[in-house]
Backbone as numpy.savetxt, mean C-alpha at the origin, in Angstrom:
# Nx Ny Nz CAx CAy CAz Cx Cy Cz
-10.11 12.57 -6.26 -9.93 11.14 -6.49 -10.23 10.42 -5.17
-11.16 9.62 -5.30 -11.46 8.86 -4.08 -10.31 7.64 -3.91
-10.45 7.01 -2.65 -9.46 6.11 -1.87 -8.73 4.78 -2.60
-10.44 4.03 -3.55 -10.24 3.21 -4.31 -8.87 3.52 -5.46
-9.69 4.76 -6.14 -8.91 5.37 -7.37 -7.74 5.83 -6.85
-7.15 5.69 -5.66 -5.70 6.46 -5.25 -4.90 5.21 -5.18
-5.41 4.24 -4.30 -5.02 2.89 -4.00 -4.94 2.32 -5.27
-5.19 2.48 -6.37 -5.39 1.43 -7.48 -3.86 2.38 -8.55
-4.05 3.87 -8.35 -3.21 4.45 -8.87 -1.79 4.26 -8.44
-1.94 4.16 -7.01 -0.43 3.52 -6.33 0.28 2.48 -6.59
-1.09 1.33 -6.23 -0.60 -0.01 -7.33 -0.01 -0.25 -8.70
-0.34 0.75 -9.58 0.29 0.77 -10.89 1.73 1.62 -10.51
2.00 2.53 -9.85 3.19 2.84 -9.90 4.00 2.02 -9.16
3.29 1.21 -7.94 4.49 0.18 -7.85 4.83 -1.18 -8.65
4.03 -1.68 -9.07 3.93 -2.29 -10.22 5.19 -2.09 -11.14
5.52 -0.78 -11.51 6.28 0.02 -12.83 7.40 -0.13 -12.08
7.46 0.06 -10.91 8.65 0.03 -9.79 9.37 -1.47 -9.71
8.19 -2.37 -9.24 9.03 -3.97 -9.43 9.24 -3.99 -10.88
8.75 -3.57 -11.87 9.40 -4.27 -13.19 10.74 -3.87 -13.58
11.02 -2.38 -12.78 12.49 -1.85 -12.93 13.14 -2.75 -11.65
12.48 -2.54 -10.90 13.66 -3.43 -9.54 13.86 -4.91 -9.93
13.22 -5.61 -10.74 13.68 -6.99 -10.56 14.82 -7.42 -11.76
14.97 -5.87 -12.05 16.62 -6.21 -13.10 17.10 -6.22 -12.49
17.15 -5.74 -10.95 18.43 -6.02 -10.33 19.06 -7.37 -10.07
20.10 -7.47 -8.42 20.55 -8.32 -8.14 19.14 -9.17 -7.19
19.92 -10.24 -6.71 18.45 -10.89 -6.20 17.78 -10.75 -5.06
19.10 -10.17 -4.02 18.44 -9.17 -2.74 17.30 -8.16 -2.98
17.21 -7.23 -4.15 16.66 -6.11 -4.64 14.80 -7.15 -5.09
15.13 -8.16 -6.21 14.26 -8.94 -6.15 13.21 -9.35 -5.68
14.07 -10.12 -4.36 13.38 -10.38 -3.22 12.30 -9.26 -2.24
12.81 -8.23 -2.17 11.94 -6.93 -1.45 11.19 -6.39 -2.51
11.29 -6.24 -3.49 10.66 -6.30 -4.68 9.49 -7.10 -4.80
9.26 -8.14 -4.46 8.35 -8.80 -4.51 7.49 -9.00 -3.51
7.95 -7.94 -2.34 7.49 -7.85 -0.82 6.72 -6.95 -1.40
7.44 -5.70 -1.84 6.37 -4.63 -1.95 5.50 -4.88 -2.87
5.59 -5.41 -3.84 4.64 -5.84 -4.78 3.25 -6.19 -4.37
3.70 -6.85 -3.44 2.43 -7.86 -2.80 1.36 -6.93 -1.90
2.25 -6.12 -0.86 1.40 -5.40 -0.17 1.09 -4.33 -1.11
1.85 -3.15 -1.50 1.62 -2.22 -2.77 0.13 -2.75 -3.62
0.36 -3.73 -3.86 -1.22 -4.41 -4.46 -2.31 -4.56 -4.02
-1.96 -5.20 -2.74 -2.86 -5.66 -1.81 -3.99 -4.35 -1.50
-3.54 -2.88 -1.01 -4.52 -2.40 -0.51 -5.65 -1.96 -1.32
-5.74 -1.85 -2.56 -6.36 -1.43 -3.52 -7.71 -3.04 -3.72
-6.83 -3.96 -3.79 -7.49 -5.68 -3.62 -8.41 -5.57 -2.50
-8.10 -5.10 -1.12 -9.02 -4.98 -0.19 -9.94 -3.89 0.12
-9.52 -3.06 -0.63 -10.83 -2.25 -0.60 -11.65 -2.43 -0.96
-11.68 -3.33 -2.64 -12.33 -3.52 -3.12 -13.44 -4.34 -2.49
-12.86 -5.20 -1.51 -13.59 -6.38 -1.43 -14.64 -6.05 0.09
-13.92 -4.65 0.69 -14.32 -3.74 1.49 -15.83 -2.81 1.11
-16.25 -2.90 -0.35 -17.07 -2.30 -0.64 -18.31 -3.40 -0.65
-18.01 -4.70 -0.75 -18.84 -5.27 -0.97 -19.01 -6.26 0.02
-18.26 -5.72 1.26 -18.75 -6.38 2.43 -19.99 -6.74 2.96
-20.22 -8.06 4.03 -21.83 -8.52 3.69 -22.12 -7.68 4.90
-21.59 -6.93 5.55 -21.69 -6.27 6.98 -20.66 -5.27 7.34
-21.07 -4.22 8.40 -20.03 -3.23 8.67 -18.50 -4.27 9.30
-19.34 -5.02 10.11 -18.01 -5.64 10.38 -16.95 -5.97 9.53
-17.67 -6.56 8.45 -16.66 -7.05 6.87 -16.05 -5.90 6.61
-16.62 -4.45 6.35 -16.24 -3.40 6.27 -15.07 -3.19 6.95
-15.21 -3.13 7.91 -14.09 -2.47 8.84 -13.03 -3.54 9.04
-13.22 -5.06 8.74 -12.14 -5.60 8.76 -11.48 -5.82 7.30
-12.01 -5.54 6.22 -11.34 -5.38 5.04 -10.22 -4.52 4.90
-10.65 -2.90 5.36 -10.30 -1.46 5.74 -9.11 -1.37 6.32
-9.37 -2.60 7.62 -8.27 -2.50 8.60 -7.19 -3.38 7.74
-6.82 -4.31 7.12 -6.36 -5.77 5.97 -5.87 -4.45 5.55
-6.06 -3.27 4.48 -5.68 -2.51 3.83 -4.66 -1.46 4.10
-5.10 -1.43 5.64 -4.32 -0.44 6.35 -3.00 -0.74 6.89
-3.16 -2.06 7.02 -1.62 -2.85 7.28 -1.01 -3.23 6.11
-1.82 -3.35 5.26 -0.68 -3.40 4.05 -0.28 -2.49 3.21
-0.81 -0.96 3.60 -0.53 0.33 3.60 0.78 0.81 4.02
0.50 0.47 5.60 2.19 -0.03 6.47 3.05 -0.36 6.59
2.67 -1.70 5.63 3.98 -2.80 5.10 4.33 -2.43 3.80
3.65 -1.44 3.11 4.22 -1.33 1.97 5.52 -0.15 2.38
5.47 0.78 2.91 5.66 1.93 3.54 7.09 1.55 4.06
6.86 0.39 5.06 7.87 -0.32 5.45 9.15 -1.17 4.52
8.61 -1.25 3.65 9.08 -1.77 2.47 10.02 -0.70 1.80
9.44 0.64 1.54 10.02 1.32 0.76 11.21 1.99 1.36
10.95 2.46 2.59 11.30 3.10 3.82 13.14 1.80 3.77
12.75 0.79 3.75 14.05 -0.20 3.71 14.42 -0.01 2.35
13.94 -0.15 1.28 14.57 0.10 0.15 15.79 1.33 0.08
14.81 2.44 0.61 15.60 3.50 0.43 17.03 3.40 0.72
16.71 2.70 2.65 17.96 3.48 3.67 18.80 2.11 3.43
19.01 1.18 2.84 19.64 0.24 2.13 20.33 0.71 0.59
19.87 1.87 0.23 20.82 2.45 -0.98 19.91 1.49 -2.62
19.03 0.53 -1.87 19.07 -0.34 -2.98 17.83 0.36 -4.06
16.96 1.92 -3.71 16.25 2.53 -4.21 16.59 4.19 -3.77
17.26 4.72 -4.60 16.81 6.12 -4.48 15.67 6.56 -3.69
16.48 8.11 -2.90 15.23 8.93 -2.81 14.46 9.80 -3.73
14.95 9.97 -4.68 14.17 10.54 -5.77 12.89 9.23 -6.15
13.57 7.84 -6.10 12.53 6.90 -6.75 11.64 6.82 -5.38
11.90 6.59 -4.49 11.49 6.08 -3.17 10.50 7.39 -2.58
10.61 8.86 -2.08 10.23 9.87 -2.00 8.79 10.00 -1.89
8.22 9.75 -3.76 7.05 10.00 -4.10 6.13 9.06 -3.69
6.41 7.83 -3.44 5.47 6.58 -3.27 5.88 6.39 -2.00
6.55 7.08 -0.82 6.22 7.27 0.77 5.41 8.22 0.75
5.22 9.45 0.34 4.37 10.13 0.64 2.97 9.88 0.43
2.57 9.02 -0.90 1.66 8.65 -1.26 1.05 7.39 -0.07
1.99 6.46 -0.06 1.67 5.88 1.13 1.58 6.33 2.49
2.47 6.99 2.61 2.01 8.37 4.11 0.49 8.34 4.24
-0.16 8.91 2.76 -1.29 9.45 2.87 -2.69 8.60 2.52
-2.44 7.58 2.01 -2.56 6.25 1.94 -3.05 5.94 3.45
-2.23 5.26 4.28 -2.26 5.40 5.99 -2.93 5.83 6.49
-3.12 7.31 6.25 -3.79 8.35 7.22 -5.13 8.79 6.79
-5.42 7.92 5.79 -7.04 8.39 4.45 -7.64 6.70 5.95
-6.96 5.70 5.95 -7.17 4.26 5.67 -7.48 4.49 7.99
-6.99 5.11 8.23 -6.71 4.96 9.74 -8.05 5.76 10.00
-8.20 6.98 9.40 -9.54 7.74 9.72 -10.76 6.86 8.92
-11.07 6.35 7.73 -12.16 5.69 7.30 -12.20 4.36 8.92
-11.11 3.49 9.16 -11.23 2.79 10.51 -11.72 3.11 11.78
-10.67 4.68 12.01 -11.92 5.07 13.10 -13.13 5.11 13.10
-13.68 5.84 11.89 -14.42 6.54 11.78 -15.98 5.41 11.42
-15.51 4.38 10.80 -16.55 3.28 10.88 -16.88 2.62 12.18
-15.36 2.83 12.96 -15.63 1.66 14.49 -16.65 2.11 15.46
-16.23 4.37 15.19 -17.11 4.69 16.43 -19.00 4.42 15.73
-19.06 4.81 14.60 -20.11 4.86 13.84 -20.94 3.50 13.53
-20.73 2.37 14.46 -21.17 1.41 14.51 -22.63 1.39 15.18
């Protein structure tokens, strides 16, 4: 499965994730709708990463993706150690984002030196 198709697969499981988190209370909500945004986002910028008018566009789409790779990560990472998400729920979609990160940091290098 390529980067697009992982990023787009992530997005739907967080997706499934805010529709269970926003039964909660409104603290839960609120971060809920943090991760939502970035969780979404990197899959949104890749896309728009493919159809960059230049490597530069490239690599700054890539990089857009990679921080919101981070922030999603960051997101979950607080969910957890706040009690307000399981590690059973929380677990699978850090690792995915772990790897997410580290797919998104090497395509960055790897375009900057290859310029």
């Amino acid at each position: 499965m390529n980067i697009q198709e992982r990023s787009f697969q992530f997005a739907c499981s967080v997706v499934a994730l805010h529709r269970e988190l926003v039964k909660r209370d409104a603290t839960v909500r609120l971060l809920a709708g943090q991760l939502l945004r970035s969780g979404s986002s990197i899959g949104a910028n890749l896309e728009e990463a493919t159809a960059g008018q230049s490597r530069a566009d490239f690599i700054s789409k890539c990089s857009i993706a990679l921080k919101e790779a981070r922030e999603t990560h960051y997101w979950l990472k607080l969910l957890r150690a706040t009690d307000l998400l399981s590690s059973e729920e929380a677990n699978p979609l850090l690792r995915e984002a772990n790897e997410l990160v580290a797919i998104l940091t090497t395509i960055v290098k790897n375009s900057k030196n290859n310029r």
